[in-house]
C-alpha positions as CSV (number, residue, x, y, z in Angstrom):
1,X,120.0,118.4,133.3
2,X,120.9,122.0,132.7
3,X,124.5,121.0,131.3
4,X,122.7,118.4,128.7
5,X,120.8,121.5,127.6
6,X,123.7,124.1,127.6
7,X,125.9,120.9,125.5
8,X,122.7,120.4,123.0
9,X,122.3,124.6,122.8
10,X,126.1,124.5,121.9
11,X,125.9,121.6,119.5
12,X,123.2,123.6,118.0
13,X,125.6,126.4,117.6
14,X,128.3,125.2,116.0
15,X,126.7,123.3,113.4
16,X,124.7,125.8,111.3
17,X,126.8,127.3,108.8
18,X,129.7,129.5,109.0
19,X,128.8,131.3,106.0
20,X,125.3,132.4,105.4
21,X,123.5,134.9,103.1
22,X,119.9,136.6,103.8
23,X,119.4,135.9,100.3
24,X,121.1,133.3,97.9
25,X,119.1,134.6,95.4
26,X,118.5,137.6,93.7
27,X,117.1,138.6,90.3
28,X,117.9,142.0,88.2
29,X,118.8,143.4,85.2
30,X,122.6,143.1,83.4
31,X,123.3,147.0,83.8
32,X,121.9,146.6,87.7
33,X,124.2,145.3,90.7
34,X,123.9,142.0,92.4
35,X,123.8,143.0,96.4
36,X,123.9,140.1,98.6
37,X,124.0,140.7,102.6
38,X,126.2,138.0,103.9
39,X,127.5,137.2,107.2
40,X,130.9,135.2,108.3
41,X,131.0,133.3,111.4
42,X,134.2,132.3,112.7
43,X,133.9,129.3,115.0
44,X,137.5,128.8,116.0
45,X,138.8,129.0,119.1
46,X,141.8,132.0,118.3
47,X,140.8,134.4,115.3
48,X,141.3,134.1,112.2
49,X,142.3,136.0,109.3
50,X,139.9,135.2,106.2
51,X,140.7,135.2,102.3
52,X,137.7,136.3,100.4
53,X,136.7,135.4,96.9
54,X,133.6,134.9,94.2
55,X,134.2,133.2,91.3
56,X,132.2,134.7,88.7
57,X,131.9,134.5,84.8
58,X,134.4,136.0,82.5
59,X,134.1,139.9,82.3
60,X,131.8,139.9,86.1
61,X,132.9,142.0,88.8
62,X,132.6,141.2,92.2
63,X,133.6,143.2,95.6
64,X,133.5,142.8,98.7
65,X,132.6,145.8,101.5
66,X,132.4,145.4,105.1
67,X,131.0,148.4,106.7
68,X,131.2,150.2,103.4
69,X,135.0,149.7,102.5
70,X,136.0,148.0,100.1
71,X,138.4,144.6,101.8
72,X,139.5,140.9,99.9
73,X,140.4,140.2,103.7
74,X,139.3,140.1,107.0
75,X,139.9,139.3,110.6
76,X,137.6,138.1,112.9
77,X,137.9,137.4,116.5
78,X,136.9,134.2,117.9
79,X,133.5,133.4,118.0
80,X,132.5,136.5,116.5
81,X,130.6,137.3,113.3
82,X,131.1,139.8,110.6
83,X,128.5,141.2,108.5
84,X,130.0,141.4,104.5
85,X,128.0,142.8,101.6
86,X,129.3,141.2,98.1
87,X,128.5,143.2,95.0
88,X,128.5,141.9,91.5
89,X,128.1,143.1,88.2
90,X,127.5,141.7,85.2
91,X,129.3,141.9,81.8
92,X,126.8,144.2,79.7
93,X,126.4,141.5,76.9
94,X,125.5,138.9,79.6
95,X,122.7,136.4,78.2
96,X,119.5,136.2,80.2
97,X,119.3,132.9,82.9
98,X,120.5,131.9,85.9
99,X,123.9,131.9,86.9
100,X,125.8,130.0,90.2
101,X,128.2,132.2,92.1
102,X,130.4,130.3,95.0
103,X,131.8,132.5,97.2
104,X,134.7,131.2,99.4
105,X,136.2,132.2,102.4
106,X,139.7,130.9,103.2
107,X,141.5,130.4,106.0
108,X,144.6,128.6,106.6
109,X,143.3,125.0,105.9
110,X,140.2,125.5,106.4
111,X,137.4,127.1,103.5
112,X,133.8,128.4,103.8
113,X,131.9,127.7,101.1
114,X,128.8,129.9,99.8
115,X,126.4,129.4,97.0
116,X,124.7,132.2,95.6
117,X,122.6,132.3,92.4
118,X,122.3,135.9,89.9
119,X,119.4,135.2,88.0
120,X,120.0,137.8,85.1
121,X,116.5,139.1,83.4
122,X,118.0,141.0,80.6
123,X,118.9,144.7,80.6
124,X,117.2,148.4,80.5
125,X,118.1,151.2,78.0
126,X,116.1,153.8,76.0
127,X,117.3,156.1,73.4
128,X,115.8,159.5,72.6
129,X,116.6,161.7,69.3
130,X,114.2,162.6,66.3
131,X,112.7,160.7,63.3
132,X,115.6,161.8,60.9
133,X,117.9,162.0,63.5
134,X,118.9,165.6,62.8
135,X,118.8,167.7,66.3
136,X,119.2,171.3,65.3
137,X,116.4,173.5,63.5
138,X,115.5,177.1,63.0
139,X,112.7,179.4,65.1
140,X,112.1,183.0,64.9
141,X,111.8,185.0,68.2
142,X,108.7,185.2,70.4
143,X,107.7,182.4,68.0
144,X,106.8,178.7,68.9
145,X,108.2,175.8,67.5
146,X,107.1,171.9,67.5
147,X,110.0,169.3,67.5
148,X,109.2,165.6,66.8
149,X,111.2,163.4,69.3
150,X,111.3,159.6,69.1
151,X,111.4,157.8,72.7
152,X,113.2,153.9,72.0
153,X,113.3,151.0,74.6
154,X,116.7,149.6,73.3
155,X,117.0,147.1,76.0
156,X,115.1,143.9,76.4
157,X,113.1,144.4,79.5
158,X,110.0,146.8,79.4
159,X,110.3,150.2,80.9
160,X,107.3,152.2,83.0
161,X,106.7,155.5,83.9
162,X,109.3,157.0,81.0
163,X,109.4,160.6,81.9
164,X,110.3,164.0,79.5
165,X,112.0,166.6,80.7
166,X,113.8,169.6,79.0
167,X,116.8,171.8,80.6
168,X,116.4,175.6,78.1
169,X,117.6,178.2,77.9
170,X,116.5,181.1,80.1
171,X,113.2,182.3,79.9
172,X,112.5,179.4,77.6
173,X,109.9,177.4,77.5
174,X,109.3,173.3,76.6
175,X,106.3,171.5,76.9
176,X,105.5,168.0,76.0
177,X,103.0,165.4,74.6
178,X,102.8,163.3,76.3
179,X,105.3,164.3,79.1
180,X,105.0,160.9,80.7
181,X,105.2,157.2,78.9
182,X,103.4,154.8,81.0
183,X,105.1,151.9,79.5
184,X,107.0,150.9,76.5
185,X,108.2,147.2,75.4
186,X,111.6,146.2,74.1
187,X,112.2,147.0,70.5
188,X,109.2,149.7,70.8
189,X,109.0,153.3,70.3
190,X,106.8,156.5,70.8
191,X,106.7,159.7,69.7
192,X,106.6,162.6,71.2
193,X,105.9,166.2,70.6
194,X,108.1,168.8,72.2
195,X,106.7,172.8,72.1
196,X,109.6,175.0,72.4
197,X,108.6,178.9,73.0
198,X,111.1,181.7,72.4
199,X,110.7,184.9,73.9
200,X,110.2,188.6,72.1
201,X,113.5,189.9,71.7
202,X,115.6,186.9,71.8
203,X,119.0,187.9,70.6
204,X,119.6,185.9,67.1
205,X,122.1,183.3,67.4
206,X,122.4,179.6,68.3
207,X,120.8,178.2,71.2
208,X,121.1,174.7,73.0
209,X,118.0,172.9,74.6
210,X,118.7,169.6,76.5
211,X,115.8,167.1,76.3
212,X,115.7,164.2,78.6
213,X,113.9,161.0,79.0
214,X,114.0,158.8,82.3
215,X,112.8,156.7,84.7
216,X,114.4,154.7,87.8
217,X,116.2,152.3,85.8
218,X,117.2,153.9,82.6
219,X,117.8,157.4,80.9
220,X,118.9,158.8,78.1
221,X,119.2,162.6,77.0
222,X,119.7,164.8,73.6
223,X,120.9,168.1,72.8
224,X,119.0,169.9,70.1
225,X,120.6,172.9,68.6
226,X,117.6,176.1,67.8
227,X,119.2,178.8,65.7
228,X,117.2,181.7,66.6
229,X,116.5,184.7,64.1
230,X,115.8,188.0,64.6
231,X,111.2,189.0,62.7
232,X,110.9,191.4,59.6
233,X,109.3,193.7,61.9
234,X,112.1,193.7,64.2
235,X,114.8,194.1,61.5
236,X,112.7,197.0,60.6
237,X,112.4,198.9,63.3
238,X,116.6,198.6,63.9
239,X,116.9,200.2,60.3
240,X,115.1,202.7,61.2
241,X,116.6,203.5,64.2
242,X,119.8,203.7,62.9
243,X,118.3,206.2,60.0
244,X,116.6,208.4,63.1
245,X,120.3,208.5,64.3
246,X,122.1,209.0,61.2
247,X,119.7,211.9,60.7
248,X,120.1,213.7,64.1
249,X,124.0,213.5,63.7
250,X,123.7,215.0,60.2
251,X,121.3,217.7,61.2
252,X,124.2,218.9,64.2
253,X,127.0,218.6,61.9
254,X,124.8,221.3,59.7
255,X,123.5,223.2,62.4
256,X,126.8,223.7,64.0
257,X,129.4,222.4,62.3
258,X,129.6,225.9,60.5
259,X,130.2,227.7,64.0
């Protein structure tokens, strides 16, 4: 009785599959990988050395990793299983819809078969710059300046939770309106105000301000150019400074040059 049980147990065994996946299919965007967790079985009596192979559209990329490196081979003792994880990526101007992977595993004479499935849902980008496009502009220190910035989805799935950051110069600071786009469809855009404060006695010259936009899937960044220059006031003080000094050296030359 307990030998009809072990034979059916056995029987059991051997006839699932020797090539499975956790998940045969998976759905993202054309700029996001394709990670499938797959496992190899190898039901031979000796081990075997396996072949592995996905054959994926034109201009895909597909790898295979087993324990993180990167193999197109592997051997596996008998009866034992090996855990692979298969990567693909898609070609950036991959359409939308659903696209059948086999993955094969060959060994001598013998070949696993796998069927996977990368259901593709189109792709996320944004782009950020400015209305007319022009990225540089001119502030006077200790003074404030508002910069118009245009936030784009460019890709054709809808992005959330778009977020504006700035990287300034020291002592700098940027603030924005909103800081934070809760969502934006494909083909849309919002604006968005960025306040940039310059300090008192900001040395006149160029300065660079990095403005980013992000958000777990997609991100995009610009760098906008602030030529800063020196107030009236300030230019006036410096003149007379230099007069005070003039003065004081002409008034030793007098007083002692004579001696």
């Amino acid at each position: 009785m307990s030998f009809t049980k072990q034979s059916t147990a056995q029987a059991n065994k051997h006839s699932e599959p020797p090539f499975t996946a956790r998940l045969i299919n998976i759905e993202a965007a054309t700029n996001t990988p394709f990670i499938y967790n797959t496992r190899l079985h190898n039901t031979a009596a000796a081990s075997r050395v396996y072949q592995l192979s996905a054959n994926v559209p034109p201009g895909w990329n597909a790898s295979f990793k087993v324990e993180g490196v990167q193999v197109t081979s592997l051997n596996i003792d008998s009866e034992k299983t090996q855990d692979i994880t298969l990567e693909i990526n898609p070609a950036i101007e991959t359409k939308p819809g659903k696209y059948n992977i086999p993955v094969l595993a060959v060994t001598g004479a013998d070949t696993a078969k796998l069927n996977l499935e990368a259901v593709v849902k189109g792709s996320y980008s944004v782009s950020l710059t400015t209305p007319s496009g022009r990225l540089s502009d001119e502030i006077t220190e200790g003074n404030r300046k508002e910069i118009h910035l245009v936030v784009k989805n460019t890709g054709t799935i809808a992005l959330d939770n778009l977020d504006l950051s700035s990287q300034a110069p020291p002592q700098w600071d940027a603030a924005f309106v909103p800081s934070t786009i809760t969502r934006l469809e494909p083909g849309k855009d919002a604006e968005v105000t960025a306040t940039l404060s310059v300090p008192d006695k900001t040395i006149a010259g160029d300065y660079v301000t990095n403005f980013s936009v992000k958000n777990t899937n997609a991100s995009s960044s610009a760098s906008f150019r602030m030529t800063v220059t020196t107030s009236v006031l300030t230019g006036w003080i410096g003149i007379l400074v230099i007069v005070a000094a003039l003065g004081v050296v002409y008034y030793l030359i007098r007083k002692y040059g004579r001696r």
